[in-house]
C-alpha positions as CSV (number, residue, x, y, z in Angstrom):
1,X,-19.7,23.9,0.2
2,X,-18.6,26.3,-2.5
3,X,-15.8,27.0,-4.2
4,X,-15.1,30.1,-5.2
5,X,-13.0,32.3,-7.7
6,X,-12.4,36.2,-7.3
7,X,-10.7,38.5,-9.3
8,X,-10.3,42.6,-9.1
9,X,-12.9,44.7,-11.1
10,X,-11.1,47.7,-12.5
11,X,-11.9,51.0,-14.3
12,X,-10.0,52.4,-17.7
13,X,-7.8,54.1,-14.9
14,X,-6.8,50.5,-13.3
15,X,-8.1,52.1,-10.5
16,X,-9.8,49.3,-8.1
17,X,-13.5,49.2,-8.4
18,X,-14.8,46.0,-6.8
19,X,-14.4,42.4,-7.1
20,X,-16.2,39.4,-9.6
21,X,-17.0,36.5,-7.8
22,X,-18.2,33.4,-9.6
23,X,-18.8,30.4,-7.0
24,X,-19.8,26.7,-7.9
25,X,-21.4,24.3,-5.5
26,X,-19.2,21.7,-4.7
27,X,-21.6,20.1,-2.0
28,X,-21.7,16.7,-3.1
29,X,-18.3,16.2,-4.3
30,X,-17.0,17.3,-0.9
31,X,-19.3,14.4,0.4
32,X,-18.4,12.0,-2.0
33,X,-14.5,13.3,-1.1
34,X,-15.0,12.3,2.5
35,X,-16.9,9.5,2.0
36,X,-13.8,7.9,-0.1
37,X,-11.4,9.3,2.6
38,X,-13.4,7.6,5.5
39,X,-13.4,4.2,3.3
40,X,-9.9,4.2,2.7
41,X,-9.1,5.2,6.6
42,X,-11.4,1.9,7.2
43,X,-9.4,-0.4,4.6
44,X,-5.9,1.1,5.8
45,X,-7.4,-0.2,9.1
46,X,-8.7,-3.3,8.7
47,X,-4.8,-3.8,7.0
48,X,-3.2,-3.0,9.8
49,X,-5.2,-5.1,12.4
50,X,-5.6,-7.9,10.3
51,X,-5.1,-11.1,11.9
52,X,-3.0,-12.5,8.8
53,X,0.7,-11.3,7.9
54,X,0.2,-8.5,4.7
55,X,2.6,-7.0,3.1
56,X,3.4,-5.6,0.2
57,X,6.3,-4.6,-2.5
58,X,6.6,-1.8,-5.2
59,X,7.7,-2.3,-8.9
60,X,11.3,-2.2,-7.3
61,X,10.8,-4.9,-4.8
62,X,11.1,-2.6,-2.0
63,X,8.7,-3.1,0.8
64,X,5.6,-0.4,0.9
65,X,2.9,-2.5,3.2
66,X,4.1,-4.1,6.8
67,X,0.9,-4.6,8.7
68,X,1.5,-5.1,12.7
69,X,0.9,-9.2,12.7
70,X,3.9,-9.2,9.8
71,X,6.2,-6.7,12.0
72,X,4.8,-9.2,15.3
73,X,6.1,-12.3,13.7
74,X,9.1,-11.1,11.9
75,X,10.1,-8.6,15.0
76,X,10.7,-5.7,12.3
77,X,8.8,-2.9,12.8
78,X,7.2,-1.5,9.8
79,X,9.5,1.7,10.3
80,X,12.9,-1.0,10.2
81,X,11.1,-2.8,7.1
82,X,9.6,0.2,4.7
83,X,11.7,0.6,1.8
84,X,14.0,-2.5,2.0
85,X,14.6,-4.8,-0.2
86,X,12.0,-7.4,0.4
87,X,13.4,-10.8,-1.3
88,X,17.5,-9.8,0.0
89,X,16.3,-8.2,3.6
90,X,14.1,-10.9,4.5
91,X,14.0,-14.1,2.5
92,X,16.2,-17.2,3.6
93,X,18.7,-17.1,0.9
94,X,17.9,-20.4,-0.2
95,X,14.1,-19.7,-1.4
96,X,15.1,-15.7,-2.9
97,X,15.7,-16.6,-6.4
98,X,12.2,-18.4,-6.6
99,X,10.4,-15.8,-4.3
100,X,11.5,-13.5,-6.1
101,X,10.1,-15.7,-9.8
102,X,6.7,-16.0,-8.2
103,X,6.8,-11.4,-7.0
104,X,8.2,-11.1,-10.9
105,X,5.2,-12.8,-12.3
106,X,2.7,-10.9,-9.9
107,X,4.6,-7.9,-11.8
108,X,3.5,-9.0,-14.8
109,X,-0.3,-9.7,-13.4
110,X,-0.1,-13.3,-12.3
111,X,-0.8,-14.0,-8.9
112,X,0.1,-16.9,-7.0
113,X,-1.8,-19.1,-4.3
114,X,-0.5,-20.6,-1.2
115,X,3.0,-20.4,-2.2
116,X,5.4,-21.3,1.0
117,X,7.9,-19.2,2.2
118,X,10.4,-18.7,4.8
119,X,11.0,-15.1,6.2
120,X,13.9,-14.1,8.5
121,X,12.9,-12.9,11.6
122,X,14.8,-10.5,13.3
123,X,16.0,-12.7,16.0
124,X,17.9,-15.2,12.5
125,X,14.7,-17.3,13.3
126,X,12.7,-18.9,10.6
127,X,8.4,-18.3,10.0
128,X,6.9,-19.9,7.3
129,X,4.4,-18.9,5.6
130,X,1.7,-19.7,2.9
131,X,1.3,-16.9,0.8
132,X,-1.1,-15.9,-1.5
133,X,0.7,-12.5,-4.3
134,X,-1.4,-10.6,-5.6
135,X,-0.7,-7.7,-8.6
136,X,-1.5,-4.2,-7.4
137,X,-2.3,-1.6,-9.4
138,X,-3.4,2.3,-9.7
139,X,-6.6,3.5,-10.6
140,X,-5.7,3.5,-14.2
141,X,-5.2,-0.2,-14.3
142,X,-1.1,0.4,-13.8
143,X,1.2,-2.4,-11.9
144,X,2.5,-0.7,-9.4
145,X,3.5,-3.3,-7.0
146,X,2.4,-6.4,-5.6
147,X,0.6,-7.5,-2.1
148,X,0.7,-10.7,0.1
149,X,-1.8,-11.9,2.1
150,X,-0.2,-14.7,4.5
151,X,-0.6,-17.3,7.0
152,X,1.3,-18.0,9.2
153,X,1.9,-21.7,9.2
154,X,5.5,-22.3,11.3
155,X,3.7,-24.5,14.2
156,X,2.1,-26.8,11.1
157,X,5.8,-26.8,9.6
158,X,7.6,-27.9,12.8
């Protein structure tokens, strides 16, 4: 792979007289480039199909992961959950003010283990669920949101 730069070459007249070309060989960085791309399109997979409920929050509190066994269990699809509010769209009202303690302190880089919570289903029912939050954050170390990792733990609860 090269990438290359090209300008016009032009006499005293700014008359046209050919063309500088100065190319660089960006070989390996285009492989490095797809080899990150192809990792990430395996990690956005293995997200998606994971066995366990994941999702995930911006700084906002506005849901920005829904993997398919979260939008199974709740009956949202991701496309009905992106965006919302997590803690008012789909918390039991009862548990929001300390769900929404324990997504604050992931904010502010403490995660929580195995914390128990009830989500709202779309059919009003009730799935609990033992969550584990996690802080997210950019390549330059930033907060930018927060992730759970659940399990699904409503037959246990029963």
């Amino acid at each position: 792979y090269l990438l290359v730069n090209a300008t016009t070459r032009r006499d005293a007249g700014d008359k046209v007289i050919g063309v500088v070309g100065v190319a660089q060989d960006v070989t390996e960085a285009a492989k490095h480039d797809r080899a990150v791309a192809a990792m990430a399109n395996e990690l956005r997979q293995l997200v998606d199909t994971a066995n366990a409920p994941i999702f995930g929050i911006d700084v906002d509190g506005n849901v920005n992961e829904w993997n398919d066994k979260t939008a199974e269990i709740t009956g949202f699809r991701k496309e009905e959950a992106m965006n919302y509010p997590l803690v008012s769209t789909f918390i039991v009202p009862k548990l929001r003010q300390s769900v929404q303690e324990v997504l604050d302190n992931a904010l502010r880089g403490k995660g929580t283990s195995n914390y128990e919570l009830e989500f709202r289903t779309k059919s009003n029912e009730i799935r609990y669920l033992l969550v584990n939050a996690t802080t997210r954050r950019d390549a330059g170390d930033k907060v930018i949101g927060v992730v759970g990792v659940a399990q699904d733990v409503t037959e246990a609860a029963k």
